[in-house]
C-alpha distance (Angstrom), angle and dihedral (degrees) to the residues before:
residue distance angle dihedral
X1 . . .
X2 3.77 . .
X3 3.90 119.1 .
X4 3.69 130.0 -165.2
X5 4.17 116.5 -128.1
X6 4.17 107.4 -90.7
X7 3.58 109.2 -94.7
X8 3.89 89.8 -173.6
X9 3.55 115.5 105.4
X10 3.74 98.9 -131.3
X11 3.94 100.6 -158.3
X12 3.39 79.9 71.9
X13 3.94 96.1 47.8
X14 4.11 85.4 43.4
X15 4.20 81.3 56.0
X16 3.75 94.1 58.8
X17 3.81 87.1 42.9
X18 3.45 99.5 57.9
X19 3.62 89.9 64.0
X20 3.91 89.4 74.1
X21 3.76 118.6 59.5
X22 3.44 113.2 -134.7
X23 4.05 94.9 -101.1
X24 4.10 87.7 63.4
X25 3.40 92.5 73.2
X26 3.73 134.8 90.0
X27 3.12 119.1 -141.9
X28 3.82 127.0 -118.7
X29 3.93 144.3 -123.1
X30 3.40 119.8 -164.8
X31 3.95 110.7 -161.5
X32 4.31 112.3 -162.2
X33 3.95 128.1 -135.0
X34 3.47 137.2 -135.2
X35 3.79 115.2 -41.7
X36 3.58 97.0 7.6
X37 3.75 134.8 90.4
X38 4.00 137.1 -122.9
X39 4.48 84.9 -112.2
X40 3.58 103.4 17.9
X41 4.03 121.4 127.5
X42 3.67 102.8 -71.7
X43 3.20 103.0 29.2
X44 4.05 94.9 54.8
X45 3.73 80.9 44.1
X46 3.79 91.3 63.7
X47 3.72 100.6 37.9
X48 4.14 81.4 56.4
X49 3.88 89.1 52.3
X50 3.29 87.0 59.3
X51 4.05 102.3 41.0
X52 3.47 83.0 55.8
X53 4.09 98.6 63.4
X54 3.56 82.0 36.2
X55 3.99 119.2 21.7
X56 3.83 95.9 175.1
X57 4.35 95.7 46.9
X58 3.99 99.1 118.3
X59 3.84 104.8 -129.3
X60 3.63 131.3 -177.5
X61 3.94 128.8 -175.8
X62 4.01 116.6 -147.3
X63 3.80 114.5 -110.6
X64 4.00 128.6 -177.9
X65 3.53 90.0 -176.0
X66 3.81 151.2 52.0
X67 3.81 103.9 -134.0
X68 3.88 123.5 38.2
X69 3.74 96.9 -114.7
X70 3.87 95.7 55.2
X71 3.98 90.9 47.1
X72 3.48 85.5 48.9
X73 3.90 94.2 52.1
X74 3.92 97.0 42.4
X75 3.72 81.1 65.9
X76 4.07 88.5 73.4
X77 3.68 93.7 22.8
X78 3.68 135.7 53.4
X79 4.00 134.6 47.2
X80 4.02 110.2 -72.5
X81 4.06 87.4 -148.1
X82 4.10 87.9 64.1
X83 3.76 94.6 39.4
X84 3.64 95.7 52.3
X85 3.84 88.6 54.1
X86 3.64 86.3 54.6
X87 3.87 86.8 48.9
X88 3.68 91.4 48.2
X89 4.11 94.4 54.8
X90 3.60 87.3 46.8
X91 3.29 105.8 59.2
X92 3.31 97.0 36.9
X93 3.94 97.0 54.7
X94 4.43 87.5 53.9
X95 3.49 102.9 103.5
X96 3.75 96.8 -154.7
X97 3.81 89.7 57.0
X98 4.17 95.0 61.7
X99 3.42 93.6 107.8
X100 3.91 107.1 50.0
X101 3.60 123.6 -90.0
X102 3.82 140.9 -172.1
X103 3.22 125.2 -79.5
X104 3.88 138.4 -159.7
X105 3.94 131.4 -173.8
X106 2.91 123.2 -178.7
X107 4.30 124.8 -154.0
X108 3.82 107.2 -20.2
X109 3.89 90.2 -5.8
X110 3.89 86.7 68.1
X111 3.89 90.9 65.2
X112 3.58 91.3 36.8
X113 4.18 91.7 55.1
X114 3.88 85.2 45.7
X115 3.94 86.6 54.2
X116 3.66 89.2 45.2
X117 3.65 90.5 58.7
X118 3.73 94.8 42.5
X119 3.72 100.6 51.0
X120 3.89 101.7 25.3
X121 4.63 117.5 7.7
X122 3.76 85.1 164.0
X123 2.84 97.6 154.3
X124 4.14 97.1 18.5
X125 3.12 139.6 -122.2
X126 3.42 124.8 -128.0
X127 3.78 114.0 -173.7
X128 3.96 119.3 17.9
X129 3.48 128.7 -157.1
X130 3.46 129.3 177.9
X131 3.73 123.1 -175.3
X132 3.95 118.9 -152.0
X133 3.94 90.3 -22.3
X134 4.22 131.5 172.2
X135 3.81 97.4 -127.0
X136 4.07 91.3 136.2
X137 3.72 89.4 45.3
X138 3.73 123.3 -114.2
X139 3.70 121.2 -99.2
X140 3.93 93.0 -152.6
X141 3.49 128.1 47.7
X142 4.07 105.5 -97.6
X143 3.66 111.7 -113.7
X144 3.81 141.5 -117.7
X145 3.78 131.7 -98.1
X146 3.99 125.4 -149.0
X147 3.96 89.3 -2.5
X148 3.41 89.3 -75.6
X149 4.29 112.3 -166.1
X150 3.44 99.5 -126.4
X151 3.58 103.8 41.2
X152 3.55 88.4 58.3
X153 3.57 98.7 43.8
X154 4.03 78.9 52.5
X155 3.49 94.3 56.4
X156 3.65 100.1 48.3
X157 3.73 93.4 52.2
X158 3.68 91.3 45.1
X159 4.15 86.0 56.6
X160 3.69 85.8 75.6
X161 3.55 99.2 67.8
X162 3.52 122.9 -61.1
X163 3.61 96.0 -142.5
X164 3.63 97.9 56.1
X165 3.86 125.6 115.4
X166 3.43 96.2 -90.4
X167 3.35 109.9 21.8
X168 3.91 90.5 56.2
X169 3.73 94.3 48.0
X170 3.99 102.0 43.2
X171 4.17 100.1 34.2
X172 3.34 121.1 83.9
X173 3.86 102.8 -163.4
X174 4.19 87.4 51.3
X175 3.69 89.5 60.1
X176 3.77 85.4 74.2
X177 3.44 105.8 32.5
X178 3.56 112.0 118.1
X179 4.20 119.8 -168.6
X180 3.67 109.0 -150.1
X181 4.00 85.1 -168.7
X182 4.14 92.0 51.9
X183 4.00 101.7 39.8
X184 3.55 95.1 151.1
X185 3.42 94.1 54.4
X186 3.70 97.8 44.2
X187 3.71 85.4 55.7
X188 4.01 91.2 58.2
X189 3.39 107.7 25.7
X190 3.88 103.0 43.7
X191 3.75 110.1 95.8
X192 4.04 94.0 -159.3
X193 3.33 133.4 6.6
X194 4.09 93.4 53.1
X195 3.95 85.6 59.2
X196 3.88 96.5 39.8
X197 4.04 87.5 52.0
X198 3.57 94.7 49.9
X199 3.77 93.0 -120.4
X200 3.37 107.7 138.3
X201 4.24 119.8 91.7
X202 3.59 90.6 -101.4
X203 4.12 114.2 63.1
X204 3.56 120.6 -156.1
X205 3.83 109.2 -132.1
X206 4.14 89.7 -160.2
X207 4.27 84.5 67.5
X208 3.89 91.5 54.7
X209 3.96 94.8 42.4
X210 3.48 95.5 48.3
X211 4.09 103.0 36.9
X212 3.88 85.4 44.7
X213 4.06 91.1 52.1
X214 3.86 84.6 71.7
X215 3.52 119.9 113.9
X216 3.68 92.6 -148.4
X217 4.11 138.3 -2.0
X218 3.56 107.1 -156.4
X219 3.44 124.3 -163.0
X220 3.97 129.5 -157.7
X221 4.40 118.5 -172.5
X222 3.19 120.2 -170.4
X223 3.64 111.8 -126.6
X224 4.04 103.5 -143.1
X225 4.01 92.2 21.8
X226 3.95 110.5 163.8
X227 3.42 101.3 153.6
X228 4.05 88.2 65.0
X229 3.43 112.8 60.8
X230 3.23 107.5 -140.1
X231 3.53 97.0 31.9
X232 3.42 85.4 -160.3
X233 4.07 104.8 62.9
X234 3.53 82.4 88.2
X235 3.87 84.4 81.9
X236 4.29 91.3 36.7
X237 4.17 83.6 -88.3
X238 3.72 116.2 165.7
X239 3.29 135.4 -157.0
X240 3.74 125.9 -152.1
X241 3.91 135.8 -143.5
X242 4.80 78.1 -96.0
X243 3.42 85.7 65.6
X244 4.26 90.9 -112.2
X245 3.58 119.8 136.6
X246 3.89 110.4 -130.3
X247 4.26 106.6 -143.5
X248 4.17 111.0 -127.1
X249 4.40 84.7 -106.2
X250 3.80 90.5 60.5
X251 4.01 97.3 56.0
X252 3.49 130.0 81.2
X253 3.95 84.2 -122.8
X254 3.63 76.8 72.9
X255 3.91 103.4 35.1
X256 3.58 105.7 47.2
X257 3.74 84.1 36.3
X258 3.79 97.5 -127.0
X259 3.71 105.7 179.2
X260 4.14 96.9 19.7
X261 4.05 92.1 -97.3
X262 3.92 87.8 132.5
X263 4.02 96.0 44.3
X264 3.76 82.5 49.1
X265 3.46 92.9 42.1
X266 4.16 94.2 54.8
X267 3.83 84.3 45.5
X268 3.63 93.4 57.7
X269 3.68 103.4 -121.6
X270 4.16 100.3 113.0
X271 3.95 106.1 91.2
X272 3.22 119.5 -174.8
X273 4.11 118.4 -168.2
X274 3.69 140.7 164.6
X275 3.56 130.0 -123.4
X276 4.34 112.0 -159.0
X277 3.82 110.9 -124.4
X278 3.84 147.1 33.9
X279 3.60 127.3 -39.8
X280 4.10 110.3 -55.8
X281 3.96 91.6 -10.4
X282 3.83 100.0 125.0
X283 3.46 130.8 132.2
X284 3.91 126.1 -114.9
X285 4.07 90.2 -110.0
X286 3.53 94.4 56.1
X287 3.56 93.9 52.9
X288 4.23 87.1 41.9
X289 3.75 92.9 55.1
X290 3.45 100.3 29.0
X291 3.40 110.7 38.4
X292 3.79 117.6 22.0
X293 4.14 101.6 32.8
X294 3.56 95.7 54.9
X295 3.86 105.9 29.3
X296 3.90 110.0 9.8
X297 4.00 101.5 41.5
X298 4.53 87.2 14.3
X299 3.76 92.8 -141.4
X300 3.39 97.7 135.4
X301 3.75 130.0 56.5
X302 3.79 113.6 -109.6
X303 3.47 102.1 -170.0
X304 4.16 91.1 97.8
X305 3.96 84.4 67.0
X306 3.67 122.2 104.5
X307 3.95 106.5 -94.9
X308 3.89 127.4 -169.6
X309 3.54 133.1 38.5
X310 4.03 116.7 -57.7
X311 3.64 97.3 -115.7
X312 4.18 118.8 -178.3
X313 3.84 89.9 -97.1
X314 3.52 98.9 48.0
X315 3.53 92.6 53.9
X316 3.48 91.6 52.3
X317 4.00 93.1 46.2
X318 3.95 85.1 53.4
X319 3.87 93.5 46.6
X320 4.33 89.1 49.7
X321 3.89 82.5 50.0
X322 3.34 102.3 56.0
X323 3.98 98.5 41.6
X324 3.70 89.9 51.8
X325 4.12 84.2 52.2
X326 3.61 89.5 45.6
X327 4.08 90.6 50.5
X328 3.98 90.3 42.0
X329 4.22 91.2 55.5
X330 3.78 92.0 39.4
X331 4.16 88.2 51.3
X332 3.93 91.1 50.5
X333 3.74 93.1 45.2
């Protein structure tokens, strides 16, 4: 990750703060992407960002390993099914976290929190957010940063087919790869993201219960996102084998409502927001303002953020809107 310096004058952040006592606040798990590591650089760096609004907010940071460099590779490496039982124990043996808590994940953690809560929420969470995240799939293998080792070693086992026997079961990135050309065999060869989606002909009642229990889904895009392919899955996009991405309302995910998205969505507690830049390039403000005051610490209202999913219409509706703004300040000026 690379973070800009804080701009934010946090006296004034501390202000706001002291308005909440310390027991008003949720605590929060932060849950890493690919290539990174539950205490590395950045991610310390934004756990601090937030200590410092808040010093006494409990916060953990998901970890599937002991050192750095094998939490960092179990991110590329591993079966997602195992690690989220892992996760699951985890959380659930933190004795700060027994009351629910917040949660943020950022790339492939976002999906992986959203699992969590699906298959586990004990303890719950309470507001999601997931920053840049897979949960449509991807329908290219995401690539690597700064030539990193295992990413590449990833990739070139993935090349042999990523729904293979082992290459399903021990990489992490083919767990959610989903082949708009081979649907059939996504459907019964994919060991996660099939099951997580609610795809298959059977639906598990447990995944709508729990991922409808949440108080808020919150859902960050990057705007110029190459690395994710879609960029769009970050919403539940999908591409097909034409090449055209398919928006979350036009799905039968969406339609026949298979994991509650649409009940939440009439309820007003999908968000759906956009974050300027490439994949994981924000800055430290955004991620202040738009991420931990309103949904980690909740000390700002939400309810001015764009809710509901960005159909074709809508988009149009919001375009109309803002041209007729645009004409109305250019007439008084």
């Amino acid at each position: 990750m690379r973070f800009l310096t804080i701009s934010t004058v946090l006296a004034s952040l501390a202000a706001l703060a002291a308005a909440k006592s310390g027991g008003d606040y949720r605590p929060i798990v932060f849950y890493h992407g690919m290539g990174d590591s539950a205490h590395s650089k950045g991610m310390v760096e934004l756990m601090q960002s937030i200590n410092d609004i808040a010093p006494e907010v409990f916060i953990h940071s998901v970890s599937l390993a002991e050192s750095e460099s094998d939490d960092q590779r179990a991110g590329f490496f591993g079966n997602v099914n195992n690690q989220l039982e892992i996760v699951c124990r985890q959380l659930k043996d933190i004795k700060e976290l027994q009351s629910g808590f917040n949660a943020v994940g950022f790339s492939q953690g976002g999906q992986f929190l959203r699992a969590y809560a699906q298959r586990c929420n004990d303890p719950p969470i309470h507001n999601l957010v997931t920053v840049g995240s897979q949960h449509g799939g991807v329908t290219d293998i995401p690539g690597c940063v700064n030539a990193d080792a295992s990413c590449r070693l990833m990739r070139s086992i993935a090349r042999n087919g990523v729904y293979s026997g082992y290459v399903r079961d021990h990489i992490i990135q083919a767990q959610y790869y989903k082949d708009p050309r081979n649907l059939q065999t996504y459907l019964e060869r994919n060991i996660f993201l099939p099951d997580i989606n609610n795809e298959l002909d059977t639906k598990n009642v447990t995944y709508i219960k729990h991922l409808t229990s949440l108080n808020a889904l919150v859902m960050f895009m990057f705007s110029d996102d190459i690395t994710v392919k879609p960029k769009e899955t970050a919403w539940f996009g999908f591409q097909d084998e034409d090449g055209e991405v398919i928006d979350l309302i036009d799905q039968d995910l969406y339609k026949e409502d298979w994991l509650g998205l649409k009940k939440m969505d009439h309820e007003g507690r999908l968000i759906f927001d956009v974050l300027e830049g490439e994949h994981m390039r924000f800055s430290l403000e955004d991620f202040t303002d738009r991420i931990t005051l309103p949904f980690l610490l909740e000390m700002e209202d939400d309810e001015k953020r764009h809710r509901g999913p960005l159909s074709s219409e809508l988009k149009d509706q919001e375009e109309e809107d803002l041209a007729f703004q645009m004409d109305q300040e250019q007439f008084i000026l």
